[in-house]
C-alpha positions in Angstrom: 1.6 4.0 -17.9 2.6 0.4 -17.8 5.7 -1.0 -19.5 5.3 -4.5 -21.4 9.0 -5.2 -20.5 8.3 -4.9 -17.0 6.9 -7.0 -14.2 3.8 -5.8 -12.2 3.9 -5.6 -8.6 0.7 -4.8 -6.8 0.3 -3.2 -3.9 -2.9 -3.1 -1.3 -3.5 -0.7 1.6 -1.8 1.9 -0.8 -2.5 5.1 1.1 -2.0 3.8 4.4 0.7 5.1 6.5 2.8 2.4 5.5 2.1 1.6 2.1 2.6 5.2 1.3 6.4 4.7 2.0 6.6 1.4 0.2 5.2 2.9 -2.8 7.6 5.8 -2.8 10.5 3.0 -2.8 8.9 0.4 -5.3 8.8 3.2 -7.4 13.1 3.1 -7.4 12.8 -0.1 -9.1 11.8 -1.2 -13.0 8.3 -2.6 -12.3 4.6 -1.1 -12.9 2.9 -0.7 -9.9 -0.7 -0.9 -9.3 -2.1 0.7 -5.7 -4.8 -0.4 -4.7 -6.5 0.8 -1.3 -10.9 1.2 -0.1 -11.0 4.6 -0.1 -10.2 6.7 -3.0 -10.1 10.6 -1.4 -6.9 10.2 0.9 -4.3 9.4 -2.4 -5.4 12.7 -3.6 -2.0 14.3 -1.5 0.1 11.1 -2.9 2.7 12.3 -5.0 3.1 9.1 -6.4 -0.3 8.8 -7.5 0.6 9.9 -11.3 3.0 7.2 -11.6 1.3 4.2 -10.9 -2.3 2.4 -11.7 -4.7 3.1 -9.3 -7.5 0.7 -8.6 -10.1 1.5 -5.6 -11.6 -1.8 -4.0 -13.1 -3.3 -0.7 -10.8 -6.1 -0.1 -14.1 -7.5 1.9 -16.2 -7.5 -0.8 -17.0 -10.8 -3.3 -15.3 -10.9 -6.9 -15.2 -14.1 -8.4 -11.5 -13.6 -10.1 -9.2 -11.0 -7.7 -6.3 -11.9 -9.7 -7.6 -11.2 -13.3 -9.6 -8.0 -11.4 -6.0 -6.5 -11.0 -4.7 -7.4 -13.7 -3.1 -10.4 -13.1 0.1 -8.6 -11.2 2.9 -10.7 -10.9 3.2 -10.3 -7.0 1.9 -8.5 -4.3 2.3 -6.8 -1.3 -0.7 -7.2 0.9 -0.5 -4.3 3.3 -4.0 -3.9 3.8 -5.8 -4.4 7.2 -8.3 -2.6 8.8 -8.6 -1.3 12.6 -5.6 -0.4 13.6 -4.4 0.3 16.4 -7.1 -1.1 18.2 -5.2 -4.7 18.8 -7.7 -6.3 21.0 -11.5 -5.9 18.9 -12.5 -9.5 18.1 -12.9 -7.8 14.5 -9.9 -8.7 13.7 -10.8 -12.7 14.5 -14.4 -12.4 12.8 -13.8 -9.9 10.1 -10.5 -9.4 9.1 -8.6 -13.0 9.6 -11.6 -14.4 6.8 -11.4 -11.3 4.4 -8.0 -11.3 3.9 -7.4 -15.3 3.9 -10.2 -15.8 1.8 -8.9 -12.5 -0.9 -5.7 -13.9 -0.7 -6.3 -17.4 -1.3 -8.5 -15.9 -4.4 -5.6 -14.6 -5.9 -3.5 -18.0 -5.6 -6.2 -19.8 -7.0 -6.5 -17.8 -10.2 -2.8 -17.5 -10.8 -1.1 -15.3 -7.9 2.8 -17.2 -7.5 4.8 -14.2 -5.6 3.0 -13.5 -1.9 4.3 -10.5 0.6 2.4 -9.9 3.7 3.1 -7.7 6.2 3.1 -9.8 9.8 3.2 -7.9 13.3 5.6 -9.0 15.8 2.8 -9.2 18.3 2.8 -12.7 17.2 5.3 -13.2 19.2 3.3 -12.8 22.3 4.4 -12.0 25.8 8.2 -14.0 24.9 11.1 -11.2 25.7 14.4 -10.5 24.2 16.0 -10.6 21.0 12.8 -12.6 18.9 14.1 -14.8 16.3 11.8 -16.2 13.6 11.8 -19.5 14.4 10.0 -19.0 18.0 6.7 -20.4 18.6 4.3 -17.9 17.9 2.4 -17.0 21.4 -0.4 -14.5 19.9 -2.4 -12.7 23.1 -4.4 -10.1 21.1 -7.5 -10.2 19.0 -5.1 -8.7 16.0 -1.3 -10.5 16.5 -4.1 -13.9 16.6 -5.6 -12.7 13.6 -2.7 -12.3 11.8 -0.6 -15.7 12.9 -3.7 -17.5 12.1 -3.5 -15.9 8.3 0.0 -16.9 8.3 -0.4 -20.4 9.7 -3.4 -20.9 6.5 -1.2 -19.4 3.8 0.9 -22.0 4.9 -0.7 -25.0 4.9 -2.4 -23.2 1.2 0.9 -24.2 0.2 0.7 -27.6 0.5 -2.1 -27.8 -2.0 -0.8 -24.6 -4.2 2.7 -23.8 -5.4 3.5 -20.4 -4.1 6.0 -18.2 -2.6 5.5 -16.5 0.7 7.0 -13.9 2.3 6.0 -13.0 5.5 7.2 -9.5 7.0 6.9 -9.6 10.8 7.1 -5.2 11.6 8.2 -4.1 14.6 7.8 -0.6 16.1 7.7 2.6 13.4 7.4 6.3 13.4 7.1 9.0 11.0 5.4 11.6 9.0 1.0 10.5 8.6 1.5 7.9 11.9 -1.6 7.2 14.0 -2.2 10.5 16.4 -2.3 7.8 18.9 0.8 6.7 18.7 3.8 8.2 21.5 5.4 10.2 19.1 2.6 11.6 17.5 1.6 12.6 20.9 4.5 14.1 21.7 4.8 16.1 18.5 0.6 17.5 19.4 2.0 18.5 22.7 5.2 20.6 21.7 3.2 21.9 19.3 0.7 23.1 21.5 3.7 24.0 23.9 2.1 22.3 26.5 4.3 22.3 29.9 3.9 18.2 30.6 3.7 15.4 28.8 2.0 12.5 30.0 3.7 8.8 29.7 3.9 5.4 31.4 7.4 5.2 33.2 9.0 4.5 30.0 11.4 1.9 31.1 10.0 -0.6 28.7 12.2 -1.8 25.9 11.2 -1.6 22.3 12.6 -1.9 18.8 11.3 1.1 16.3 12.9 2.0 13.0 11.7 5.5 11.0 9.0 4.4 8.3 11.0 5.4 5.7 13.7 2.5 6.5 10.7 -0.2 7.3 9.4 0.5 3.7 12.9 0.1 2.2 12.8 -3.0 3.6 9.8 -4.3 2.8 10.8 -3.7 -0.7 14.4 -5.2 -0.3 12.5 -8.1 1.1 10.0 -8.3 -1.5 12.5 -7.8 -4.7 15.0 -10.8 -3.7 14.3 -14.1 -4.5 17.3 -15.9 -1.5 14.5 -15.9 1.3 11.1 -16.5 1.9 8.7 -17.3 4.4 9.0 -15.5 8.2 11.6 -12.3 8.4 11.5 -9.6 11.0 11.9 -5.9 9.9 13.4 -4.7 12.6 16.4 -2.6 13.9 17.5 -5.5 16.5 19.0 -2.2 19.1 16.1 -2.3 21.6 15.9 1.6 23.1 13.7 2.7 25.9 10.5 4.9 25.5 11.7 7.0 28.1 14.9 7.3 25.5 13.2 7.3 22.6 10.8 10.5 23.6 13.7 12.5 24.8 15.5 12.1 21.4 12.8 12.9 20.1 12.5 16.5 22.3 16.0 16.9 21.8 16.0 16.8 18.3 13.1 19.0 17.6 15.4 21.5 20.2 12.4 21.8 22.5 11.9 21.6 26.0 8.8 19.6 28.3 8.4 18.4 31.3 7.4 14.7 31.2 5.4 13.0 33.7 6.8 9.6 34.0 4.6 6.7 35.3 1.1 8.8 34.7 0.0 5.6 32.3 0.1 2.0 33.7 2.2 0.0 31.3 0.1 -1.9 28.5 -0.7 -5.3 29.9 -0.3 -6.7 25.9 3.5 -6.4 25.4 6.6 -7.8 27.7 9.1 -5.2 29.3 11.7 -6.2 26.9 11.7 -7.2 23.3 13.3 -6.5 20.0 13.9 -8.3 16.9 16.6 -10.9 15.8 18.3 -9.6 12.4 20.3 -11.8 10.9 17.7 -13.4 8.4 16.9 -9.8 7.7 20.6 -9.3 6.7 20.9 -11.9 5.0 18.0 -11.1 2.6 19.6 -7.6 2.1 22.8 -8.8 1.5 21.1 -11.1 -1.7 19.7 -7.5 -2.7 23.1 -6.1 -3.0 24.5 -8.9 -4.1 23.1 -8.5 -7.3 20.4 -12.0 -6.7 17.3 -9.8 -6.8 14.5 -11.1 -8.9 14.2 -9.6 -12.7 11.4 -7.4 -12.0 
């Protein structure tokens, strides 16, 4: 399946909801991919499954090499975390922040040079309005402190190790296989049903959300040029309103329910207002199309 002439690009948390969609666009580029994700029985709907190497593993687990384990890839996109959406379980402090430094800084050791991970923009904390990248990180969760943390130690691993890091801080997404927890997948259980109401917080909160599909295209864009590293939203930077974004959503399904505004307090984790600054984004899409992608 693999190509000699071709770069490897490994990807972990394959078959999650996101990593399904940056397979999908890896696969638009000349590189062998190797998935990799803890469970084997959910890729078995993947359609992308017979086109890459697959490799089941438990990121938590010891292995003395990692890197030579996968095959020495020549980057990759850690995707991988556990627990979500559950943002404040101190799991993601005590199990997750250690599992995924200590994999990742595994794979430096033995050989790794070319780092993606995905970031959250809950790093940002309770700090409103357009986010840029270089804003203190103000963490208020279990998860956004795991994560900055990993960040912040990948960093300073680079003082001692010569790698390159790109960190993706996502913003809001929806799509086909999100959590049923999430608003829209909500939504869609309830017109389905054809329930009358629809239960919401008042939805005047502001938020940033892109479709999946675009986030992995990103993330891939991101990960294939070689102009920018280190911190980049991925992000649409046009904040819209819940309230907005779950009558769209009605509206474009051409159905009809009646939503009860205000029935769930606003969560106490997340300012009113926020959305994502993208002009380092653009700029690393730009380099894409510009022809400065890496020779992969």
């Amino acid at each position: 399946m693999r190509s000699n002439n071709h770069k490897t690009i490994l990807v972990t948390g394959a078959t999650g909801f996101i990593g399904n969609y940056v397979i999908e666009e890896m696969l638009k580029y000349k590189v062998n991919i190797i998935a990799s994700s803890i469970l084997y029985e959910k890729e078995n709907n993947h359609a992308w499954l017979k086109k890459v190497d697959y490799i089941q593993a438990d990121l938590n687990e010891s292995i003395e090499d990692w890197f030579s384990f996968f095959g020495k890839p020549d980057m990759l996109i850690h995707l991988a975390w556990e627990g979500l959406p559950r943002y404040k379980e101190l799991f993601h402090i005590e199990r997750n922040f250690f599992n995924n430094y200590f994999f990742l800084k595994n794979m430096i050791e033995n050989g790794l040079k070319k780092v993606v991970v995905s970031g959250t923009c809950f790093e940002y904390g309770m700090q409103s309005g357009a986010l840029k990248e270089d804003l203190e990180t103000k963490p208020n969760t279990s998860y956004a402190l795991a994560k900055d943390s990993l960040r912040k130690f990948l960093e300073q691993l680079q003082r001692k190790i010569d790698f390159d890091l790109k960190w993706i801080r996502v913003f809001y997404l929806y799509g086909k296989g999100q959590n049923p927890i999430s608003i829209l997948s909500q939504l869609e259980a309830a017109l389905e049903r054809g329930d009358n109401v629809f239960n919401m917080s008042g939805g005047k909160q502001l938020r940033d959300y892109l479709p999946v599909e675009k986030v992995a295209e990103y993330i891939a864009k991101i990960s294939m040029q070689d102009k920018l590293s280190g911190v980049i939203n991925c992000c649409s930077g046009e904040p819209i309103s819940i309230r907005k974004l779950v009558e769209n959503h009605i509206a474009e399904k051409n159905k009809s329910i009646e939503l009860n505004l205000g029935y769930y307090p606003y969560p106490d984790y997340e300012p009113m207002a926020f959305w994502g600054d993208t002009k380092k984004l653009n700029k690393a899409l730009k380099s894409i199309y510009q022809g400065s992608s890496q020779e992969l």
